[in-house]
TORPA-4810 file (N, C-alpha, C, O; in nm, 3 decimals):
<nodes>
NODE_1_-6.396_-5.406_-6.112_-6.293_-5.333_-6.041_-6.282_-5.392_-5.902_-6.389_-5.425_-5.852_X
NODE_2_-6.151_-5.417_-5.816_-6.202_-5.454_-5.698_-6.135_-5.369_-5.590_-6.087_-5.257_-5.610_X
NODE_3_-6.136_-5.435_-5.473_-6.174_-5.332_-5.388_-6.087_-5.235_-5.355_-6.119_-5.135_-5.291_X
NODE_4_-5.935_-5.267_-5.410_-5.867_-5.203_-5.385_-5.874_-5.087_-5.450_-5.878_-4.977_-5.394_X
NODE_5_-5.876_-5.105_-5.581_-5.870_-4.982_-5.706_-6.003_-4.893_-5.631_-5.960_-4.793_-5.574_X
NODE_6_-6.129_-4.907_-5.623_-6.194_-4.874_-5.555_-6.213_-4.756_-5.418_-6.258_-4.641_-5.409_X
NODE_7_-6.155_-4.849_-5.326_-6.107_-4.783_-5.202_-6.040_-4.656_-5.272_-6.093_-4.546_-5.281_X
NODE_8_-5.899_-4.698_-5.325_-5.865_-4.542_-5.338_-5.933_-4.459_-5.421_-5.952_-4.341_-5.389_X
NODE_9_-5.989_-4.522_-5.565_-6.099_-4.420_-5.637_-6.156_-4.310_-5.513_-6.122_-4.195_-5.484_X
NODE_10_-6.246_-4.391_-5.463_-6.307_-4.337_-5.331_-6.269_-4.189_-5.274_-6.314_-4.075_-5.272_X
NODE_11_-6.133_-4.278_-5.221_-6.050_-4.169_-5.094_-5.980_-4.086_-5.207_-5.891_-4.020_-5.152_X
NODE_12_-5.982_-4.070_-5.295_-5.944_-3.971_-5.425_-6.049_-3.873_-5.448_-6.017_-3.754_-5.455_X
NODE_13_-6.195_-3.915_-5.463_-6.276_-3.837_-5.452_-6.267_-3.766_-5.348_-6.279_-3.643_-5.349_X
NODE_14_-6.247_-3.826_-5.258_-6.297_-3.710_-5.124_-6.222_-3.617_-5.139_-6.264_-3.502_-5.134_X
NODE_15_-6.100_-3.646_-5.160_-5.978_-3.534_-5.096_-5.994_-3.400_-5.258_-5.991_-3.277_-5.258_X
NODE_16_-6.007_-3.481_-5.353_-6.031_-3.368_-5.461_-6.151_-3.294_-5.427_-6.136_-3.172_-5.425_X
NODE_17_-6.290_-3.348_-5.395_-6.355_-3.254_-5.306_-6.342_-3.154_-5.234_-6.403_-3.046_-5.231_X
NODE_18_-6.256_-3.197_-5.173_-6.222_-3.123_-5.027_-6.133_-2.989_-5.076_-6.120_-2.875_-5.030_X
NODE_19_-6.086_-3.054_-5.181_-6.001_-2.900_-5.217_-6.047_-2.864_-5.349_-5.970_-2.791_-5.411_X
NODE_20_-6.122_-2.887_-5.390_-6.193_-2.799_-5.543_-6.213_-2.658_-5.520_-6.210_-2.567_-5.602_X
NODE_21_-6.239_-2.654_-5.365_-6.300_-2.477_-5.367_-6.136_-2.427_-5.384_-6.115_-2.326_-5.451_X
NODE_22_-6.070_-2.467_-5.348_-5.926_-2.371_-5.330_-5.876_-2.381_-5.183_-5.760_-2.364_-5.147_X
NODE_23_-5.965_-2.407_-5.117_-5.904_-2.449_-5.007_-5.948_-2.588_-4.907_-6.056_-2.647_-4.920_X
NODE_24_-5.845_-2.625_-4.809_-5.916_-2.734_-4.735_-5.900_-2.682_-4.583_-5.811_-2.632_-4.515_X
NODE_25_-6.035_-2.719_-4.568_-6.070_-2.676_-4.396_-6.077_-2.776_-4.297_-6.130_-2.887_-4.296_X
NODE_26_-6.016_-2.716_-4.218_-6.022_-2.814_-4.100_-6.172_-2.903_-4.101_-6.153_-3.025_-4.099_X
NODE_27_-6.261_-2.877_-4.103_-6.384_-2.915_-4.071_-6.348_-3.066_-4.172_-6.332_-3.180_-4.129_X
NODE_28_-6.344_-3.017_-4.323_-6.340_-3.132_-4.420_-6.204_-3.207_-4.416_-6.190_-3.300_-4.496_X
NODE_29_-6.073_-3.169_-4.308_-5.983_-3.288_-4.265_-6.042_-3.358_-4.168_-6.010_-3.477_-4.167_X
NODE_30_-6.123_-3.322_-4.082_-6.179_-3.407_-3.963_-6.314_-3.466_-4.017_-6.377_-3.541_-3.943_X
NODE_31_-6.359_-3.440_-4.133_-6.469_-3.543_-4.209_-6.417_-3.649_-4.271_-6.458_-3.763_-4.253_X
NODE_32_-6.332_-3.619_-4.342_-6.198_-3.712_-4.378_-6.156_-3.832_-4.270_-6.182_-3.950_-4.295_X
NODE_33_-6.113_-3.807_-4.196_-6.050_-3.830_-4.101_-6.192_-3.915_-4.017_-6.154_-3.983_-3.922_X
NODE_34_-6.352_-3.918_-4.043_-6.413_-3.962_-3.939_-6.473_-4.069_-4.102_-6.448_-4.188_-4.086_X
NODE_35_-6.510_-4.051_-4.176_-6.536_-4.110_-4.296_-6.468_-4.220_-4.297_-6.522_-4.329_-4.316_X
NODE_36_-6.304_-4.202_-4.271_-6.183_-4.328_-4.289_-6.240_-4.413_-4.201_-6.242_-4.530_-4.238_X
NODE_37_-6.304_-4.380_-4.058_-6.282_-4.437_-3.974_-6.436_-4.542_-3.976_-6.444_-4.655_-3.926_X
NODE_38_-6.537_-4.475_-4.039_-6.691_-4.499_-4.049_-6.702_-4.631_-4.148_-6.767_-4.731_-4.118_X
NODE_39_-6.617_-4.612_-4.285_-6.636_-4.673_-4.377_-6.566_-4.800_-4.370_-6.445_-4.786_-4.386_X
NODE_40_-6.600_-4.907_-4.353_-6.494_-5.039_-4.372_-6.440_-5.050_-4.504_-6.342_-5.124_-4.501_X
NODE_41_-6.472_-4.996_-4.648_-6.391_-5.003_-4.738_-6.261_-4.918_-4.728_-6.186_-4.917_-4.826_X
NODE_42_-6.229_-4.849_-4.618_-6.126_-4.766_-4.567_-5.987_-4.931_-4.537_-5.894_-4.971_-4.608_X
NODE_43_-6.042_-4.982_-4.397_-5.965_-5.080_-4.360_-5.817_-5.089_-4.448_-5.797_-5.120_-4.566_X
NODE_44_-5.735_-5.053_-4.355_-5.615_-5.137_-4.423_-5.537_-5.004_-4.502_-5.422_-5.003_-4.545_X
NODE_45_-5.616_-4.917_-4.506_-5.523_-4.764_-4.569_-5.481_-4.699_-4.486_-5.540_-4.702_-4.378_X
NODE_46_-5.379_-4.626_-4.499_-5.316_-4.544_-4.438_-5.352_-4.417_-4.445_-5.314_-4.372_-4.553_X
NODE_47_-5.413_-4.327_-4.375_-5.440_-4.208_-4.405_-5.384_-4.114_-4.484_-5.417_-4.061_-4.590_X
NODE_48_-5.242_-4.098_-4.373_-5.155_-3.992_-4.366_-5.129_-3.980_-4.506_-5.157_-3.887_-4.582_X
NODE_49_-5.040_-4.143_-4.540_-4.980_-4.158_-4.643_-5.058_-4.131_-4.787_-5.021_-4.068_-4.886_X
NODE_50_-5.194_-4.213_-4.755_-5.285_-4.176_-4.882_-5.280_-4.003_-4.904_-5.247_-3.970_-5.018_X
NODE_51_-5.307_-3.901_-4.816_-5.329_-3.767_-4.844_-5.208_-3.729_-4.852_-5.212_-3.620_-4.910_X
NODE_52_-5.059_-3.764_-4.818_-4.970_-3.705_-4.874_-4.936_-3.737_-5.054_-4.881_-3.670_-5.142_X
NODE_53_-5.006_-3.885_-5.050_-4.954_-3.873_-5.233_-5.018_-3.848_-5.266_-4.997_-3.871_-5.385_X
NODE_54_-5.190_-3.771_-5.250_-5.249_-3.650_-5.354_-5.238_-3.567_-5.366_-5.278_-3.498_-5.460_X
NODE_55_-5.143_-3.522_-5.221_-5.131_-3.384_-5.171_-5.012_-3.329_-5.360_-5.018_-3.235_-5.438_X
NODE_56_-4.913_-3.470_-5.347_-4.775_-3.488_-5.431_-4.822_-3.462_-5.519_-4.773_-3.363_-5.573_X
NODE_57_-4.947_-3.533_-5.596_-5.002_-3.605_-5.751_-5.062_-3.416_-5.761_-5.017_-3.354_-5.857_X
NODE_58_-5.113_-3.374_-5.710_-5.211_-3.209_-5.705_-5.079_-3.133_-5.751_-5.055_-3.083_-5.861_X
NODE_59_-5.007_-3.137_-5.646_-4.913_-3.015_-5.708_-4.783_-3.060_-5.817_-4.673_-3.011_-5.843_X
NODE_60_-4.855_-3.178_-5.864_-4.764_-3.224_-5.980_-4.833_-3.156_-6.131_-4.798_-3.098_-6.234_X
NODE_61_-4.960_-3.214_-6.058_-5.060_-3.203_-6.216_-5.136_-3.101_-6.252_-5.181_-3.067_-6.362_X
NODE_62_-5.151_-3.026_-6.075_-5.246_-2.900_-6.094_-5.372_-2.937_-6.111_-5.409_-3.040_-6.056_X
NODE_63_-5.480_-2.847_-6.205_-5.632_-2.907_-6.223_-5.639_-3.033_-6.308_-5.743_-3.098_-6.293_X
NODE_64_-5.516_-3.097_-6.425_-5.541_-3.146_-6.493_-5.552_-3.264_-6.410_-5.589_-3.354_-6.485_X
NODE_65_-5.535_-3.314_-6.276_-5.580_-3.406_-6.196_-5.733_-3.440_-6.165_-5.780_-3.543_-6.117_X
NODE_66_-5.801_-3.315_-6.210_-5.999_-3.370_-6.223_-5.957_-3.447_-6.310_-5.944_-3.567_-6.283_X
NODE_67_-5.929_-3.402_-6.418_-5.968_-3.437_-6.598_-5.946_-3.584_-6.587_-6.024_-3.661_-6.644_X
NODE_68_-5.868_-3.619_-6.533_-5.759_-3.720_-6.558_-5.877_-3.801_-6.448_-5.935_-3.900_-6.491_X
NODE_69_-5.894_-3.772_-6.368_-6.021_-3.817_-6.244_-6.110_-3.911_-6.340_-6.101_-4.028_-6.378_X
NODE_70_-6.213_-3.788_-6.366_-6.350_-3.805_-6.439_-6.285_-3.929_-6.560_-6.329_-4.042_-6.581_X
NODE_71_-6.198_-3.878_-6.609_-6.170_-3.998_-6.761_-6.136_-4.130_-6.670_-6.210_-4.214_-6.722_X
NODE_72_-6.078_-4.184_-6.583_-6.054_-4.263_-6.515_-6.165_-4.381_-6.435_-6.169_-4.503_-6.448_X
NODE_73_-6.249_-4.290_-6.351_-6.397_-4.310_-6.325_-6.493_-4.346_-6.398_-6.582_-4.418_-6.354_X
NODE_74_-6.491_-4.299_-6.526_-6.533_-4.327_-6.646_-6.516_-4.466_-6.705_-6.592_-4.548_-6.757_X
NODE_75_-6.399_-4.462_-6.677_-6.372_-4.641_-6.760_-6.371_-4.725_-6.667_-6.334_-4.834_-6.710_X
NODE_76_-6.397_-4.728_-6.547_-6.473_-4.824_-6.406_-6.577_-4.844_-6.448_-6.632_-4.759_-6.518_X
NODE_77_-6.637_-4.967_-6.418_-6.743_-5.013_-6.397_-6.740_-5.081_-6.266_-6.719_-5.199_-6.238_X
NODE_78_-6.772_-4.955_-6.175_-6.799_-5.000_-6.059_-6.945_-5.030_-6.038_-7.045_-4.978_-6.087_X
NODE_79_-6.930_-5.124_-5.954_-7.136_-5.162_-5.927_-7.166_-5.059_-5.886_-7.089_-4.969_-5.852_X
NODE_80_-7.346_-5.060_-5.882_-7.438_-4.950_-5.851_-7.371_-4.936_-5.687_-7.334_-4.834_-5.628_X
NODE_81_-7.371_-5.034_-5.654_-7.349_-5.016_-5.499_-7.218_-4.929_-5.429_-7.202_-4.887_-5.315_X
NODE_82_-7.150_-4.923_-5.527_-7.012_-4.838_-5.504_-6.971_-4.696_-5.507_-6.899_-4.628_-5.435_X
NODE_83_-7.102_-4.651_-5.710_-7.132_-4.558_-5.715_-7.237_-4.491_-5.633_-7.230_-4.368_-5.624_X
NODE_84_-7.337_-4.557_-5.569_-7.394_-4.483_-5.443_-7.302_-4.445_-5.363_-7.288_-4.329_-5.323_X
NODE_85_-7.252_-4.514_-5.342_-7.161_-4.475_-5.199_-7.060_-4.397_-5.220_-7.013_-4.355_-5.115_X
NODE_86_-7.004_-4.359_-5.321_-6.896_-4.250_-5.345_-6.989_-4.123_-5.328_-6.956_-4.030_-5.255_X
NODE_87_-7.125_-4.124_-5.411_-7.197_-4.006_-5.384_-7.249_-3.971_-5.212_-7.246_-3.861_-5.156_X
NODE_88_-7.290_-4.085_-5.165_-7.254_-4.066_-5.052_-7.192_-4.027_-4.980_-7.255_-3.974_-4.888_X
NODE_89_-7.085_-4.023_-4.970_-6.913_-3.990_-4.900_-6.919_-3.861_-4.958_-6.888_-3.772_-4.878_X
NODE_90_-6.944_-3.829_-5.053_-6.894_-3.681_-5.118_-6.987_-3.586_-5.074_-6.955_-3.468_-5.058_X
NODE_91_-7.113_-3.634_-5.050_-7.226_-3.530_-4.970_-7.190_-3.526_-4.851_-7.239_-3.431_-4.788_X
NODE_92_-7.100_-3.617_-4.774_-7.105_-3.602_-4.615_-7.013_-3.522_-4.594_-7.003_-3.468_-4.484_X
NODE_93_-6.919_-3.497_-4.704_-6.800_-3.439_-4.693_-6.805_-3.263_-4.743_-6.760_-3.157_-4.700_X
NODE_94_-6.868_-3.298_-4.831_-6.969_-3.132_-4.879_-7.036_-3.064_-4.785_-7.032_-2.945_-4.755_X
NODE_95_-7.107_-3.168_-4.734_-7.202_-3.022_-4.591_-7.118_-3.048_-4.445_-7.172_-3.012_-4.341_X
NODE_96_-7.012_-3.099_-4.444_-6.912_-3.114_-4.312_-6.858_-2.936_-4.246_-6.856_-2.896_-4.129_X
NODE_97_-6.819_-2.863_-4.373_-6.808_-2.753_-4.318_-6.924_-2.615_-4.290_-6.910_-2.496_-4.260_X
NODE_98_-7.026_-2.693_-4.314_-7.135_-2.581_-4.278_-7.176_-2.499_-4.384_-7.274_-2.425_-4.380_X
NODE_99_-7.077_-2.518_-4.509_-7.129_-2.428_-4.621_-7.085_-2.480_-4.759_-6.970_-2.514_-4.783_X
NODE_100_-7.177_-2.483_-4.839_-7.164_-2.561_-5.000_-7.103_-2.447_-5.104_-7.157_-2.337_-5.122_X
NODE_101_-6.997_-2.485_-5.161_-6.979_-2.402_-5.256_-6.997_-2.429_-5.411_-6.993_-2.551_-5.427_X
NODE_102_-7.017_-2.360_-5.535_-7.039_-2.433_-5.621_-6.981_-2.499_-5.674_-7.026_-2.569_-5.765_X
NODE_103_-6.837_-2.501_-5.628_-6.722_-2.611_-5.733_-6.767_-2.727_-5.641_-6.807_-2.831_-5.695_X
NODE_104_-6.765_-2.721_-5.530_-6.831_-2.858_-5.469_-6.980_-2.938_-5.511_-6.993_-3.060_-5.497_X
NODE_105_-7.052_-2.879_-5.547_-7.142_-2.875_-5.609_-7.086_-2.925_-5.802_-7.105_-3.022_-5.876_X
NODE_106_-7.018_-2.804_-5.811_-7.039_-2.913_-5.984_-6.907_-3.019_-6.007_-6.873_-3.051_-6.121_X
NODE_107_-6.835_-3.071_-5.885_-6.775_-3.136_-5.863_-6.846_-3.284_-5.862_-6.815_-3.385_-5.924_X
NODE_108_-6.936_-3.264_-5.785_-7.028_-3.378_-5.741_-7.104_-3.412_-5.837_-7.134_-3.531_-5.837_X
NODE_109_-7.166_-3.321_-5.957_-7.223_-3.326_-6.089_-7.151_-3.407_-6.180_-7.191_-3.486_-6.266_X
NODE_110_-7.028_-3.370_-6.142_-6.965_-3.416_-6.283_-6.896_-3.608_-6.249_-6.842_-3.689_-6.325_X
NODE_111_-6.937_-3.614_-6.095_-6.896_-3.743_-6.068_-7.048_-3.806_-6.103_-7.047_-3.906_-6.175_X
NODE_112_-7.153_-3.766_-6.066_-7.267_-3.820_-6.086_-7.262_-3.867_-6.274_-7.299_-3.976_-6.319_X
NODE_113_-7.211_-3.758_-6.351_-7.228_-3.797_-6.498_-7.155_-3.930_-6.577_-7.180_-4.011_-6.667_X
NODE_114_-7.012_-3.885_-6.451_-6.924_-3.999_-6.503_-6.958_-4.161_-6.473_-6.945_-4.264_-6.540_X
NODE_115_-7.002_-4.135_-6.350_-7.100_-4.287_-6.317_-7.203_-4.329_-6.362_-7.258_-4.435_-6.332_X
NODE_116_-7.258_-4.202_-6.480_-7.416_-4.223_-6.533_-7.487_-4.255_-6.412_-7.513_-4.371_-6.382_X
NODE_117_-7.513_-4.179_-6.356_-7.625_-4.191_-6.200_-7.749_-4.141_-6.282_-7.736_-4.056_-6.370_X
NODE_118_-7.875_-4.199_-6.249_-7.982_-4.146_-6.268_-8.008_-3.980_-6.134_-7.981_-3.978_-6.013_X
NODE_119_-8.050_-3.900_-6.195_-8.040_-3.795_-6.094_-8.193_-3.815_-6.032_-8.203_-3.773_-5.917_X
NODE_120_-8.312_-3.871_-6.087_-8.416_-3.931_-5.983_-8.397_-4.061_-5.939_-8.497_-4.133_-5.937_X
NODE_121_-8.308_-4.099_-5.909_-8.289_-4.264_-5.860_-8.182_-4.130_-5.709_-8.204_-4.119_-5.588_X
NODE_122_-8.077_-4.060_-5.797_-8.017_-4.017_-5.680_-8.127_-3.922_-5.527_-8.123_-3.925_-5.404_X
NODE_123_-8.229_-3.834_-5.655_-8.357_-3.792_-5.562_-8.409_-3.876_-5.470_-8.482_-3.824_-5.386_X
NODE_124_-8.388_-4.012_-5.464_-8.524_-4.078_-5.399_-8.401_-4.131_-5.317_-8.446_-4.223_-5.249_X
NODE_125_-8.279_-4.119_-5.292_-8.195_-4.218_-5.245_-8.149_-4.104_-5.092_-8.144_-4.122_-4.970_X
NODE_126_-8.123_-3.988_-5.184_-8.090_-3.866_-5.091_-8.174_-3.707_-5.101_-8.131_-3.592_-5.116_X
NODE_127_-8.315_-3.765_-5.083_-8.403_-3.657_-5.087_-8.342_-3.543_-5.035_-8.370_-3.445_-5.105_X
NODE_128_-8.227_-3.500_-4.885_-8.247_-3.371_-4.844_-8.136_-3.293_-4.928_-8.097_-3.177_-4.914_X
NODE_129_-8.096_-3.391_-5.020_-7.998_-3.297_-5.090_-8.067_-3.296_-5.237_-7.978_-3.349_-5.304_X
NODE_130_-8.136_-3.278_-5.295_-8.211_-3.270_-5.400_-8.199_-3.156_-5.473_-8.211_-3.162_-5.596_X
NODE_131_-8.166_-3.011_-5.393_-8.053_-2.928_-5.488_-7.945_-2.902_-5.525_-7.909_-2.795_-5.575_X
NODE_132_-7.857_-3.032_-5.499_-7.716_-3.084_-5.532_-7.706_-3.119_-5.696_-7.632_-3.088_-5.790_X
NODE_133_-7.828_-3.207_-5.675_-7.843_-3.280_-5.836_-7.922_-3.180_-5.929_-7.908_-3.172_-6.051_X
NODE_134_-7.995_-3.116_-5.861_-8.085_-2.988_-5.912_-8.048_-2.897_-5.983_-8.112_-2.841_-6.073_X
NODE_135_-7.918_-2.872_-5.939_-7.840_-2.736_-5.949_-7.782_-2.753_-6.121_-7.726_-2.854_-6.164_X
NODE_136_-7.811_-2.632_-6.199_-7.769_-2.616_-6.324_-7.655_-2.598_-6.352_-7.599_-2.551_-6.253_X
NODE_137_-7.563_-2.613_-6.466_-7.453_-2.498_-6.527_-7.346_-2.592_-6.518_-7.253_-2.566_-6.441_X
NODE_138_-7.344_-2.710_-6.595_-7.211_-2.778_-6.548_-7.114_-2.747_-6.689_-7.004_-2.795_-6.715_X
NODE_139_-7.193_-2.652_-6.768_-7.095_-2.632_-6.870_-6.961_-2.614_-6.883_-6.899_-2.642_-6.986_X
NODE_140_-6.898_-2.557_-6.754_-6.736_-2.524_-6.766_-6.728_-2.571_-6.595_-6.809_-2.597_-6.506_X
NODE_141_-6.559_-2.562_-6.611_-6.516_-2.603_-6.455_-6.501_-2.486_-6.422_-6.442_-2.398_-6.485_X
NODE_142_-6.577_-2.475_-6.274_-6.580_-2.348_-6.259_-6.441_-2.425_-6.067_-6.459_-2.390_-5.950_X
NODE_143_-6.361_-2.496_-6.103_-6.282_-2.486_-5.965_-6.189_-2.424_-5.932_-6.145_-2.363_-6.029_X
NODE_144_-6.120_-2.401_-5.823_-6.041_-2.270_-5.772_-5.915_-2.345_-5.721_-5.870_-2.313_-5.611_X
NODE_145_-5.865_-2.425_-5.783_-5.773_-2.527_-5.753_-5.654_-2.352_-5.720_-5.656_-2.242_-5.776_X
NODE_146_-5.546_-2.422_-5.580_-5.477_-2.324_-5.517_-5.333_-2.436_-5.472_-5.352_-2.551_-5.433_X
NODE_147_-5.230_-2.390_-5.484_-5.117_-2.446_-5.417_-5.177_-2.504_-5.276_-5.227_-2.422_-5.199_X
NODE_148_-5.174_-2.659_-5.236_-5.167_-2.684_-5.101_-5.042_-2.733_-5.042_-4.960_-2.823_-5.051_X
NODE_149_-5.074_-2.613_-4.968_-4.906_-2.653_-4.841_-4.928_-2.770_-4.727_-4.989_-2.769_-4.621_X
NODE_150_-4.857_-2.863_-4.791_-4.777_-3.016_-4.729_-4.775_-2.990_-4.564_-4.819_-3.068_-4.480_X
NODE_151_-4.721_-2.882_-4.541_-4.695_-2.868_-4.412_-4.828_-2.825_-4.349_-4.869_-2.892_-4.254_X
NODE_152_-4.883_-2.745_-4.382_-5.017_-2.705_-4.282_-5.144_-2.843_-4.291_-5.243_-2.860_-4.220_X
NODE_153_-5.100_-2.915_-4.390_-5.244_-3.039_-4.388_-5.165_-3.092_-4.282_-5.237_-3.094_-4.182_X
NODE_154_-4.986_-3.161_-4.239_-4.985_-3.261_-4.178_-4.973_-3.234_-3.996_-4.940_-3.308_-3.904_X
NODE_155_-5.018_-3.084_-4.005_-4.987_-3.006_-3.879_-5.144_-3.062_-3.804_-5.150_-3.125_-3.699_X
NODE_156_-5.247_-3.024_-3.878_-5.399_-3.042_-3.858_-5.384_-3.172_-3.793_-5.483_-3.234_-3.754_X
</nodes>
């Protein structure tokens, strides 16, 4: 896969993150927003523009935009080094607002499965989050996917 397909894989994760609980908080637009700026596989994207066409693709597809995620991610073979780092990005972006919820949580599960991550390779990589990968029950989607209004993300 290269870097392009990538990059946005990436910045796709985050933003479906960011809104799995049902809502997006300021805290996780300005993690967003400091992530773009941290990560050099960012370089060369457009923010705005990237989060307005998921903002588009979300309220086109609704939840069936995970499904379509995970099956997608799935047929990447991105290197180990890529799939670290998406899990990466998705934990920094998970504890950005001060509080974990569980769709964020089995959000992050279900990216770990699709990458086949070892969950003790992920233990030893990101010990302080060790009840991320810990955490049981990925049997159903438990996310709270909610209409997001276009206008209040591009106000933030």
């Amino acid at each position: 896969m290269n870097t392009v397909n990538f990059q946005q894989k990436l910045f796709e994760s985050v933003f479906l993150l960011a809104v799995c609980d049902g809502e997006f908080h300021e805290d996780e637009l300005n993690e967003i927003k400091n992530v773009f700026k941290e990560f050099i596989i960012f370089d060369g994207m457009n923010q705005e523009s990237e989060i307005n066409k998921l903002i588009s693709l979300y309220n086109q597809k609704g939840i069936t935009i995970l499904d379509d995620f995970f099956e997608e991610i799935k047929q990447h073979a991105f290197p180990e080094r890529n799939r670290y780092k998406m899990i990466e990005v998705l934990l920094k972006i998970t504890f950005s607002d001060k509080r974990i919820d569980k769709s964020e949580i089995k959000f992050i599960q279900h990216i770990v499965n699709a990458l086949e991550l070892s969950i003790d390779d992920l233990i030893m990589k990101f010990p302080n989050y060790a009840t991320v990968f810990l955490e049981s029950s990925l049997d159903t989607y438990d996310f709270n996917f909610s209409e997001i209004d276009l206008l209040k993300l591009n106000n933030n």
